[in-house]
C-alpha positions as CSV (number, residue, x, y, z in Angstrom):
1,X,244.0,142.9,114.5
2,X,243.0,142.5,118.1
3,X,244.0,146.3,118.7
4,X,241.4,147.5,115.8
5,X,238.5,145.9,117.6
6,X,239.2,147.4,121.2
7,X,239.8,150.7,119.8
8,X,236.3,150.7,118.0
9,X,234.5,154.0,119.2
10,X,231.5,152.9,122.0
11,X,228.2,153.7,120.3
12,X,225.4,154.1,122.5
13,X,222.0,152.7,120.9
14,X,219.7,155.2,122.6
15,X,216.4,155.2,124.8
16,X,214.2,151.9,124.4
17,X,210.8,152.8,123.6
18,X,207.9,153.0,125.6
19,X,205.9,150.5,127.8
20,X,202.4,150.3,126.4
21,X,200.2,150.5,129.2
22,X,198.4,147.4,130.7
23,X,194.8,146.2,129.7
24,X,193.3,147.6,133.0
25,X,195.2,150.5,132.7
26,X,193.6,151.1,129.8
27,X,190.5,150.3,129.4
28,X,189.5,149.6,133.2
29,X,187.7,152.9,133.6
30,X,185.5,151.6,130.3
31,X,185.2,148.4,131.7
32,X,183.3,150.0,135.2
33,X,180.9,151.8,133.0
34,X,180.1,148.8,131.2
35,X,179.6,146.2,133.7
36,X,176.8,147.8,135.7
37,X,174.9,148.8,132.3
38,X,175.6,145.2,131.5
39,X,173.3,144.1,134.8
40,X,170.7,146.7,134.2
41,X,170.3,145.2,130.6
42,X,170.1,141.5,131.8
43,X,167.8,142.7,134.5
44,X,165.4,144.5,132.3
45,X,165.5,141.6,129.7
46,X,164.5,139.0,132.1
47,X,161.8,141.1,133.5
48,X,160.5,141.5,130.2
49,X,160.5,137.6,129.6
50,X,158.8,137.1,133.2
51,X,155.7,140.1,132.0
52,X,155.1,137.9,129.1
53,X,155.2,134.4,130.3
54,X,152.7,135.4,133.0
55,X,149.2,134.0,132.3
56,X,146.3,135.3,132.4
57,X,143.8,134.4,135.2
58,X,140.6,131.5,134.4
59,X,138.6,134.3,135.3
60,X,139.8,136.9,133.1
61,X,140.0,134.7,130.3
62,X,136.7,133.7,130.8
63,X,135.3,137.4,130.6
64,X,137.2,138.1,127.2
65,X,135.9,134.6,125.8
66,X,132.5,135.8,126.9
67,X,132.7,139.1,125.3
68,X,133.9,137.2,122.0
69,X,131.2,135.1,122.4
70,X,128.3,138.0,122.3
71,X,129.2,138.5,118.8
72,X,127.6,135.8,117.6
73,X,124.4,134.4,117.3
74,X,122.6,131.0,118.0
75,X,123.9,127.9,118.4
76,X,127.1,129.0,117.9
77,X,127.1,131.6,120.6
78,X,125.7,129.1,122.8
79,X,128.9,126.6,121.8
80,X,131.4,129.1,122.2
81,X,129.9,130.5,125.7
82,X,129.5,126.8,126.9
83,X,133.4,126.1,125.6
84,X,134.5,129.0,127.5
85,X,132.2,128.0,130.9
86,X,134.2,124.3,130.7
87,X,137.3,126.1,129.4
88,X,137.1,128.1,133.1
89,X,136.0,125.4,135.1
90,X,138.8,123.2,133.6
91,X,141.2,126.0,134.6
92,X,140.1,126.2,138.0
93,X,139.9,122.5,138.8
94,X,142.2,120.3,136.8
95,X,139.3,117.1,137.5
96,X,137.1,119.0,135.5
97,X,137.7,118.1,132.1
98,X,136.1,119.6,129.2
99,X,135.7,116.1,127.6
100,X,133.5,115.0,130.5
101,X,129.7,115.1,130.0
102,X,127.5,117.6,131.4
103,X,126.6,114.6,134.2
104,X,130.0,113.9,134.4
105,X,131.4,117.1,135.3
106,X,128.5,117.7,137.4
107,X,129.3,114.7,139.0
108,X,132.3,115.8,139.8
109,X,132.4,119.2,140.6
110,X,129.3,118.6,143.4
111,X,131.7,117.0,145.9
112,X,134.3,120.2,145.8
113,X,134.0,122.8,148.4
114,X,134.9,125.7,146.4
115,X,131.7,124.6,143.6
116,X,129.3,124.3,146.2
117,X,128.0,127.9,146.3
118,X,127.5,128.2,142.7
119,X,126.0,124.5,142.5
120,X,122.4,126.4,140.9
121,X,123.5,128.8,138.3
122,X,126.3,126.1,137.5
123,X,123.6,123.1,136.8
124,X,121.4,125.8,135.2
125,X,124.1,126.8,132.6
126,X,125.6,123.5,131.9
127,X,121.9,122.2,131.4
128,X,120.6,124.9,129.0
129,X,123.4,125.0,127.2
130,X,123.2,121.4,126.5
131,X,119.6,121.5,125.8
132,X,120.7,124.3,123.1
133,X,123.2,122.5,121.6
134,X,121.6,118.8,121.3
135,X,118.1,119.6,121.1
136,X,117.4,122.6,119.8
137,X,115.8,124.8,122.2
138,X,115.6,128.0,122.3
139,X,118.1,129.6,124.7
140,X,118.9,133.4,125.1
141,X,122.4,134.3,124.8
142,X,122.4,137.2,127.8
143,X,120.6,135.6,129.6
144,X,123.2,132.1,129.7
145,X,126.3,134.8,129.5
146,X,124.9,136.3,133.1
147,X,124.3,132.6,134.5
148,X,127.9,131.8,133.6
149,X,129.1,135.4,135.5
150,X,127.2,134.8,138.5
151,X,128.0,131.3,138.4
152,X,131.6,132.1,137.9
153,X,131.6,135.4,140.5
154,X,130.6,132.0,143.2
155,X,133.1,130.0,142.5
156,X,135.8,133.1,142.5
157,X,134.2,134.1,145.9
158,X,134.6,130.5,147.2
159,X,137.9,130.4,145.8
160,X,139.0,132.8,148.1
161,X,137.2,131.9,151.0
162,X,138.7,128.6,151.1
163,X,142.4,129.8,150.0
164,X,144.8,129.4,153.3
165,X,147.8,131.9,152.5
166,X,150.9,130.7,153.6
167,X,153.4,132.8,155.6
168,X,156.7,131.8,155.8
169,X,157.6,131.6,159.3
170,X,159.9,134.5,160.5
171,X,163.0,132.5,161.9
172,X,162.8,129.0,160.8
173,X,161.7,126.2,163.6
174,X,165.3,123.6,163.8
175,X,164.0,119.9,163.5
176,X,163.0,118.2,166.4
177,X,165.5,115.5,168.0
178,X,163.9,111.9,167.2
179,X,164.1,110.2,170.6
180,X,165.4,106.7,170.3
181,X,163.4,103.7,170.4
182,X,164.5,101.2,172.3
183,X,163.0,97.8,172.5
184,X,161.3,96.2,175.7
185,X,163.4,94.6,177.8
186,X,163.9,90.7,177.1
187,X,162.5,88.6,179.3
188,X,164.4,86.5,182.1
189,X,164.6,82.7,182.5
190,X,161.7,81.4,184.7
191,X,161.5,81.0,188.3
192,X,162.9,77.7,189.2
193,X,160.0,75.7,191.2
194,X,160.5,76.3,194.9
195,X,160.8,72.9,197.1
196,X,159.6,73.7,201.3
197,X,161.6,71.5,203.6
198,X,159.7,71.9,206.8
């Protein structure tokens, strides 16, 4: 019995097969193709997002509320150009409420620097406007429309006058050692009274 099994022929089972390649082997050549068009993509998304999240300038959006405004006629031009006048000034000074009054914002847009040049055609616009609106008096559309430009052209001017630009400085200045306090000295015990023995 123990003779049959040792004289079994040996049987070779053959060549394993193949290692597959690793992941990097594979698909690492893909994978350095991809990842830099992967940036790009991100890139050009968020610049997208950035182009339409900016805002537009008071300025601007004070020209195309103008230009929607010449369309119509009476009182209701004169509503919309004086809602785009506050709309501006409310933009450009955040004090400047468009719920104030006409006295009220006057009141406080005199003491600003940058509303000082444009004080006249300001009051002017503000003024006929109301008197439009409330009262009933006649008031030319153009004519209020060009008050509000120049008006609006002096504050912009003024705007840029008083801006200060700030430039970072070129090799930033360490903070400055705080020298230590120290308190007065305290004061000694008195003099002891002096006795002369002559």
């Amino acid at each position: 019995m123990f003779l049959a099994a040792e004289e079994t022929p040996f049987v070779l089972l053959g060549p394993k097969p193949p290692i597959p390649p690793s992941a990097w082997e594979t698909y690492g050549l893909v994978a350095l193709v991809a990842l830099p068009l992967i940036a790009v993509a991100v890139f050009a998304i968020r610049r997208f997002l950035r182009r339409n999240l900016t805002t537009i300038a008071p300025i601007a959006q004070l020209e195309l509320s103008l230009r929607a405004a010449e369309t119509f006629e009476g009182v209701e031009a004169v509503a919309r150009i004086s809602g785009a006048f506050r709309a501006y000034l409310s933009a450009v000074e955040p004090r400047a409420a468009t719920s104030l009054s006409t006295e009220e914002l006057i009141a406080v847009l005199s003491g600003l620097p940058v509303f000082l040049p444009a004080r006249q055609p300001l009051h002017a616009a503000l003024r006929s406007a109301d008197a439009a609106k409330f009262s009933g008096a006649s008031c030319e559309a153009p004519l209020l429309i060009a008050g509000i430009r120049e008006a609006a052209r002096r504050i912009e001017d003024a705007r840029r006058t008083f801006a200060r630009p700030v430039v970072a400085p070129l090799i930033p200045t360490p903070p400055r050692p705080v020298a230590p306090v120290e308190p007065p000295p305290l004061p000694g015990p008195p003099p002891l009274p002096r006795r002369d023995y002559a």
